[in-house]
N, C-alpha and C positions, 0 to 999 in steps of 0.2 A: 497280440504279436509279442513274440521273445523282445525283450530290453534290446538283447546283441544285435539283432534283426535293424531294429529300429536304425541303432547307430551306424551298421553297416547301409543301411539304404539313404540314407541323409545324402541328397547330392550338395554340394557347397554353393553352389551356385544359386540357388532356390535357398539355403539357408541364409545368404547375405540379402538377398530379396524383400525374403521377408522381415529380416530385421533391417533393412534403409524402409520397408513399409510401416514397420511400427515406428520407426525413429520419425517419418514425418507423420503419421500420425497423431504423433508427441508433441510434433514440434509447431503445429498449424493448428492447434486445439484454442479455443479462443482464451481459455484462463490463462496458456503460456504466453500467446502474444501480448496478453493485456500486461499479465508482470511484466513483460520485454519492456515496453511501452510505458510502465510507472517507474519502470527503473531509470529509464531515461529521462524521463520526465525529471522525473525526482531527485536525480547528477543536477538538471541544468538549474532546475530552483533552487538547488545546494550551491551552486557556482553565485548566483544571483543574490542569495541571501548573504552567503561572503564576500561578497563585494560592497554589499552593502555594509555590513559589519565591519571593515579592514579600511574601506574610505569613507563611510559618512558616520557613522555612528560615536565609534573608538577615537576618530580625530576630534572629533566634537568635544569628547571627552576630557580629549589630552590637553586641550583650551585651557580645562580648570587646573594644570597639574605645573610641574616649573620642570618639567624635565624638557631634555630639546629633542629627543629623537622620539617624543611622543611617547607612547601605552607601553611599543617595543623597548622602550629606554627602560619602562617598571622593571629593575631587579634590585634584587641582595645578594651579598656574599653571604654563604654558609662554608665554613672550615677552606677557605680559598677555592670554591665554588660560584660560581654564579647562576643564583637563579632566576631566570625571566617570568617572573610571573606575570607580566605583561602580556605576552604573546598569549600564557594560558589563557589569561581571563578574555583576550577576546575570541580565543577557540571556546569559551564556555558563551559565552555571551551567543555567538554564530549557532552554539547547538541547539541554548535555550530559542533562538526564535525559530530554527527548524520546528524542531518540538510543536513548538505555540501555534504554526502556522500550519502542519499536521497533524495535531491534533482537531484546531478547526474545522478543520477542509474534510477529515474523514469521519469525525468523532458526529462534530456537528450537525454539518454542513448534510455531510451523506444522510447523516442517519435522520434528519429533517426530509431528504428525499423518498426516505423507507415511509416516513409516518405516512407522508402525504402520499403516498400510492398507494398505501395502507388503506386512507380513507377515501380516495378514489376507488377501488376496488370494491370496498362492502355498498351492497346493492340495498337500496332500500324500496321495500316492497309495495303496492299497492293493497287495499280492501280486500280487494276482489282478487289478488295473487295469490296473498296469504289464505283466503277464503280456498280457495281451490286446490293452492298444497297442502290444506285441513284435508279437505275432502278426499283426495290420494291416497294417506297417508292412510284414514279412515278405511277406503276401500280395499287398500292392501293389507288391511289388518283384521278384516273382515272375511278377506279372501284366504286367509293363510290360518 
């Protein structure tokens, strides 16, 4: 068919169609809904580790230290600058356990789940299986 053809017979109606059919397509595919769903996941364990880190951790901390408004009080001036390095370290602190605790869960954790189906999966054979897919294998090499 002519290219011109083509675009001249495109009805618009049928073209939006089928692109809201690929877009759900896209969008109900189970790999998209699982990221959906790890991404969410993984806001509220980020919400839940910083809270842990901002009130139990970092206060604890601020116990050994003579400042009064705590870890946020940690600054210096640089050239009539003030820098909070307080605040950073416990935005470092919140990453490292994100990190620590995803790396566990998928590095680990998962990958402990891979082995193990791994070795639920390989089937181990009898005598008389192996005996008989000898024989097959003989037959078909006999036959050919």
């Amino acid at each position: 068919m002519d290219p011109l053809q083509k675009v001249i017979s495109i009805v618009p109606t049928t073209k939006v169609l089928s692109i809201m059919d690929e877009f759900r397509e896209f969008a109900f595919k189970g790999n998209f809904i699982n990221v959906a769903i790890g991404v969410v996941i993984g806001g509220a364990f980020s919400k839940v580790v910083e809270a842990l880190v901002k009130s139990i951790l970092m206060p604890f901390v601020s116990l050994f230290t003579p400042v009064e408004k705590g870890y946020a009080g940690w600054t210096f001036v640089f050239n009539g600058v003030e820098i909070l390095y307080g605040v950073f370290l416990g935005e470092v602190i919140n990453f490292l356990i994100v990190a620590a605790a995803m790396f566990f869960f998928i590095v680990k954790f998962l990958g402990w789940m891979v082995n193990v189906k791994k070795e639920e999966s390989t089937l181990v054979l009898t005598k008389q299986e192996e005996l008989l897919i000898e024989i097959r294998d003989l037959l078909k090499a006999k036959a050919s």
